[in-house]
N, C-alpha and C positions, 0 to 999 in steps of 0.2 A: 504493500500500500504506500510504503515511503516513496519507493522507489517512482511506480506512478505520479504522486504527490510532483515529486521533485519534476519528473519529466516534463509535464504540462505545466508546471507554473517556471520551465526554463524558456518552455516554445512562448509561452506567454509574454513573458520578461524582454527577450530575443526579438520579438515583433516592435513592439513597446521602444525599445532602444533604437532600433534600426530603423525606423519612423521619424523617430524625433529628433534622428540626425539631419535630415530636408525638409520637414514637414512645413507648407507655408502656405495664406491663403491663395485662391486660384489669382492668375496673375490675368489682364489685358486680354489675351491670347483663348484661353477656356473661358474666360465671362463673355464673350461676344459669342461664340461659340454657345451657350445655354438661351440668345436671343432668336439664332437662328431657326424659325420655323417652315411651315409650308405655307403659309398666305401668299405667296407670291409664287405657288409652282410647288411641284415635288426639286424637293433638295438634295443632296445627301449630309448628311448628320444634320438633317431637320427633325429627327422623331422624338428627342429629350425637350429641342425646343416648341413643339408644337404640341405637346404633352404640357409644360411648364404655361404656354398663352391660355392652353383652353382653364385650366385650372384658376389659373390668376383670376380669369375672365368672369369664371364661376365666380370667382371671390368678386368681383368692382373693385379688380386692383390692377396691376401693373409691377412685371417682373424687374425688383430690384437688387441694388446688388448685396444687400444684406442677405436676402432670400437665398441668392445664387450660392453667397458664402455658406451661408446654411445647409441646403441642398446639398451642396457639393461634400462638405465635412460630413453628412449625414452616410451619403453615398461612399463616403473613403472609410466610414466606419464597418457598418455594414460589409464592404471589400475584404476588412482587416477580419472581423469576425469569422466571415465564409472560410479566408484562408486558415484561420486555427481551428474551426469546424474540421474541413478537411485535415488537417495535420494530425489531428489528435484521432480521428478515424482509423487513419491509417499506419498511426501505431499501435490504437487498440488492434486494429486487423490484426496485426502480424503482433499480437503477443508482447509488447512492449518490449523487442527488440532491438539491440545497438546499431544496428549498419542502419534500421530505418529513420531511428532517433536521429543519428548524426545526420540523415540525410536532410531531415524535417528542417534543424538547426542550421544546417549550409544554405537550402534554400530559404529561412525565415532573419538570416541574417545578408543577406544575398543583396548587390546591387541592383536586381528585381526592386527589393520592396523600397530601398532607400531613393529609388527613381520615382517610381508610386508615390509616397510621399509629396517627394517634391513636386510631382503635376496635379497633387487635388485638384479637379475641378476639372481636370481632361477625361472623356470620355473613356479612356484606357480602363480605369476601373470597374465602370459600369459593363465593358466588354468582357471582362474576367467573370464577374459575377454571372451574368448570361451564359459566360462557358461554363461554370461550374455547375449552372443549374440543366443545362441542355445535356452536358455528362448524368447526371445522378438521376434525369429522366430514362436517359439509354441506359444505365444500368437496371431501372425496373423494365424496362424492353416495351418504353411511350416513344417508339421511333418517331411518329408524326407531329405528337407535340414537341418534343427536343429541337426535331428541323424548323419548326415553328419558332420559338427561341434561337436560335443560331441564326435565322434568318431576321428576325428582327436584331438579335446583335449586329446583321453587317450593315441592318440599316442606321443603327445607331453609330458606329465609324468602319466604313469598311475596311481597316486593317484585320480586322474579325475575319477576315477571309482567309488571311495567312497569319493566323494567332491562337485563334479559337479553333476556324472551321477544321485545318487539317487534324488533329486530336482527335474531335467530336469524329470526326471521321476515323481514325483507330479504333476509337473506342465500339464507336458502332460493326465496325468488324468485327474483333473480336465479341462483342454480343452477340452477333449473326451466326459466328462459328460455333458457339457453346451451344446453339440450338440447332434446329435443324436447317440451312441455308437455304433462302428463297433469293433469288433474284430481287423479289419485287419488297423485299425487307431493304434492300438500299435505296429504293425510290426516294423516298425521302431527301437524300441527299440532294437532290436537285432542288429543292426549295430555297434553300439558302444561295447555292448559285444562279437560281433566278434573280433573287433580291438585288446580288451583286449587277446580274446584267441591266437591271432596270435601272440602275445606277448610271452604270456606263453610257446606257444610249440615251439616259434624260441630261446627261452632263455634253453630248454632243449634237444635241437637238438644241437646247437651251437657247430661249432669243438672251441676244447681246445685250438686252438694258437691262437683264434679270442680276447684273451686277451691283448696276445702278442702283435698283432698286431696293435691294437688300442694305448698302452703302446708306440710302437716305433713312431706310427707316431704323437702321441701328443709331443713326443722330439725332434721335428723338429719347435718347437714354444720354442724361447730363453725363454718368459714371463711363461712359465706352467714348464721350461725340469726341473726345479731344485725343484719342490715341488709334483713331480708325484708319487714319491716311498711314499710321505706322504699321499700324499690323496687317492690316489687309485681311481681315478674315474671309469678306465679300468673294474676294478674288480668287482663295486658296478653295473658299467651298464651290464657286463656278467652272475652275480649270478645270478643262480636261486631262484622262492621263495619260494621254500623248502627251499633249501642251508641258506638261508636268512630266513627262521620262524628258523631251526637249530641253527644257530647265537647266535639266541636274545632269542633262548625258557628259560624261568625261570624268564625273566625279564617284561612279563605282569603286575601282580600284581603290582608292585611296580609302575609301570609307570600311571596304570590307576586310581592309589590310593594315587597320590601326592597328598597331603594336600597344597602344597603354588598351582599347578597350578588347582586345584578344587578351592580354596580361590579366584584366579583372574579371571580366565574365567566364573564361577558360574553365578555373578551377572548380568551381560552381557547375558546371554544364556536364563535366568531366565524374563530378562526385556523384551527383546526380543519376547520369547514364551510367556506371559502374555499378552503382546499387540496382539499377534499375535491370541492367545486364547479365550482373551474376546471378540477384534472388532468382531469375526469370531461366536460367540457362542458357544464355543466348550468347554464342559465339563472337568472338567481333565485327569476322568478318562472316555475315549471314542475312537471309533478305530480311526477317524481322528488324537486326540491328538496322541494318541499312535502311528502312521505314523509318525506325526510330530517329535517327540522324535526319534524315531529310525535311522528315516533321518538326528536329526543332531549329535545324536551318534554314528554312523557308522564309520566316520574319525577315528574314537580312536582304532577300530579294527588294524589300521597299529600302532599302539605298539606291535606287535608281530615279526612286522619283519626289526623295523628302528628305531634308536635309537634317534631324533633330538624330545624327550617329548612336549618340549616345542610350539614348532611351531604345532607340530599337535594335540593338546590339542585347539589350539586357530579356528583348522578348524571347531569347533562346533560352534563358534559362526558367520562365514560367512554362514554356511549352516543354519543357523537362520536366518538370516538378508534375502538370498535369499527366505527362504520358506515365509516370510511376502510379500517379491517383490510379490510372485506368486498368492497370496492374494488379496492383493491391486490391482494386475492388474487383474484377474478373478475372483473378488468377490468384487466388490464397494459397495455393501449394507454392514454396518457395526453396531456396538455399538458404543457408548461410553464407553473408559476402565473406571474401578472404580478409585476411589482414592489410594486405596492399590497398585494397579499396578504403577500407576502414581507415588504415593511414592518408591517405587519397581526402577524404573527408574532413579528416581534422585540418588540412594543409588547407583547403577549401576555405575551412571556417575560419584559419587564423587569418588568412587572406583578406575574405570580407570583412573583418574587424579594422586589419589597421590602413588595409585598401581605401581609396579615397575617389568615389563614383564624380565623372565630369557632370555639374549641374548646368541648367540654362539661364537663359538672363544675368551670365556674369559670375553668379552667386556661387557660394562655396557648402559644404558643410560644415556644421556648426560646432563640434566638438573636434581636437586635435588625439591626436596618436593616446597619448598618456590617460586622458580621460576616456577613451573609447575604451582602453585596455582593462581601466578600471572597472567601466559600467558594464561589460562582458565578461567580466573574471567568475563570475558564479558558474554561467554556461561555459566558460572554458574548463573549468575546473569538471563538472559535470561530462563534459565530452570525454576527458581524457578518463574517467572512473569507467565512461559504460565502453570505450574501447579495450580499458585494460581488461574489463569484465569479458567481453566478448571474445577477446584474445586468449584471456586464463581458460573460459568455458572449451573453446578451440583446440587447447593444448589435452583436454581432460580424455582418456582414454576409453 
């Protein structure tokens, strides 16, 4: 029971810390963003804000940016919850195990969540939360309502496409396999890549003044009129993405081949898929693994058409962390990871600690090396007990 006790109130702790090294209100960029609705035409990322108008409207009010803040903190909490929901799942699954433990802690102290933090009030959140719940319907085998959710996740930002959607798409394989396999059990899947097409061809149909017009009515909000010619939210939500691969073409290479964010993210992805590898039996080089790889390199494809490196460098390691969820819950029979991995993990974690994630707008994090070391020392200390634990159990004949 201690032993429990202690786990969850580390995952707990862990989250808590790794938060509240970026954590700030939404900035410019996401408040304009919570105005944008569909009064003026199907959008894309018009569905939170066209949600938020009809609501207000109910009320005889008008979204402000108190609200927004509000909302948005609501939404990142919420986020924070879902993800120790699942964490602590999936240690109970597997028997309150070291390799899963340590892996919980790589990824709950992870430049994933410390990026999180930092963009409250980006739709990022809210896209996770829809995957987790589009997962835990394909785990009770509601394939149509999950596609249902995954497809309004890409209308709420279509990076859900390569975030969410491939996962949800694992997952639902392996669902498919445990049962008897029909064809017509992946139909489904096409719903969400509708969502995605109706996207693409309302962003290249689009009349030209639907710029405009978004532009004028975000200047009827005193909190956005004076920072709109800077951020361009109008513009970034009308381009197309061509227009947008046009943009950014020549700036691939460079983005996919950072050395500091390979250096942070690496370890994390690496702990992650090891734990995820061994429990699972899965060779390295094999078509499962290779799935698993491809699903959580996919995010990095939007280096071609958006410039924010850093944060989408970090989505490789939540589409980790969800491919183990899909694991854990449709695959209980497991290994024990080796010790290498186990080692693997705590390098991970020391990493994320005294690692230092690139923020936006300038900004830094807010605690230095010394203080990080200090405020993580309960969970470091914890990490290296349930490794040595797992390692003695290992050795036992």
């Amino acid at each position: 029971m201690i032993r429990k006790t202690a786990i969850v109130a580390a995952m707990a702790w862990t989250l808590v810390v790794t938060c509240l090294r970026a954590a700030r209100l939404p900035n410019n960029f996401s408040t304009e963003h919570w105005l944008i609705d569909y009064r003026f035409g199907f959008v894309k990322r018009g569905l939170v804000g066209s949600v938020l108008s009809i609501a207000t409207r109910l009320a005889g009010t008008r979204p402000s940016e108190r609200l927004i803040d509000t909302l948005a903190i609501v939404m990142f909490v919420i986020f924070c919850a879902a993800l120790l929901c699942v964490s602590v799942f999936m240690v109970r699954r597997w028997r309150w195990s070291s390799d899963i433990t340590l892996a919980v802690l790589v990824f709950l102290s992870s430049p994933f969540i410390v990026m999180s933090a930092h963009l409250i009030g980006y739709y990022d959140n809210i896209v996770i939360v829809m995957t987790l719940l589009s997962l835990a319907l394909v785990f009770e085998r509601r394939m149509w309502p999950a596609a249902a959710v995954q497809a309004v996740a890409i209308l709420i930002h279509e990076n859900a496409l390569l975030v969410g959607f491939p996962v949800f798409c694992c997952g639902a394989w392996l669902a498919a396999r445990q049962a008897e396999p029909r064809r017509r059990d992946l139909l489904p899947l096409l719903l969400p890549i509708a969502a995605f097409v109706l996207i693409a061809v309302r962003l290249n149909t689009a009349p030209h003044r639907l710029e405009r017009s978004l532009t004028a009515y975000l200047s009827t909000y005193p909190f956005v009129a004076g920072t709109i010619a800077d951020v361009r939210v109008p513009h970034w939500i009308t381009i197309t993405f061509n227009d947008s691969y046009l943009l950014h073409q020549g700036h691939f290479q460079e983005r996919i081949l950072s050395q500091p964010m390979i250096a942070l993210v690496l370890p994390s992805l690496l702990a992650l898929l090891g734990v995820l590898f061994e429990s699972q039996g899965l060779a390295v080089i094999s078509r499962e693994s290779a799935i698993a790889l491809a699903v959580c390199l996919l995010p990095q494809a939007m280096h071609v058409m958006v410039w924010d490196t850093a944060r989408i460098w970090t989505y490789s390691i939540v589409c980790a962390f969800l491919l183990l969820w899909v694991a854990v819950a449709l695959r209980p029979a497991r290994r024990t990871a080796t010790p290498l991995v186990v080692l693997l993990s705590l390098v991970a974690l020391l990493v994320n600690v005294i690692g230092v994630t690139p923020l936006m707008d300038g900004l830094r994090e807010r605690f230095d090396v010394t203080t990080r070391l200090l405020m993580y020392a309960p969970v470091l200390a914890l990490a290296v007990a349930l490794a040595y634990f797992q390692e003695d159990v290992a050795r036992r004949p």
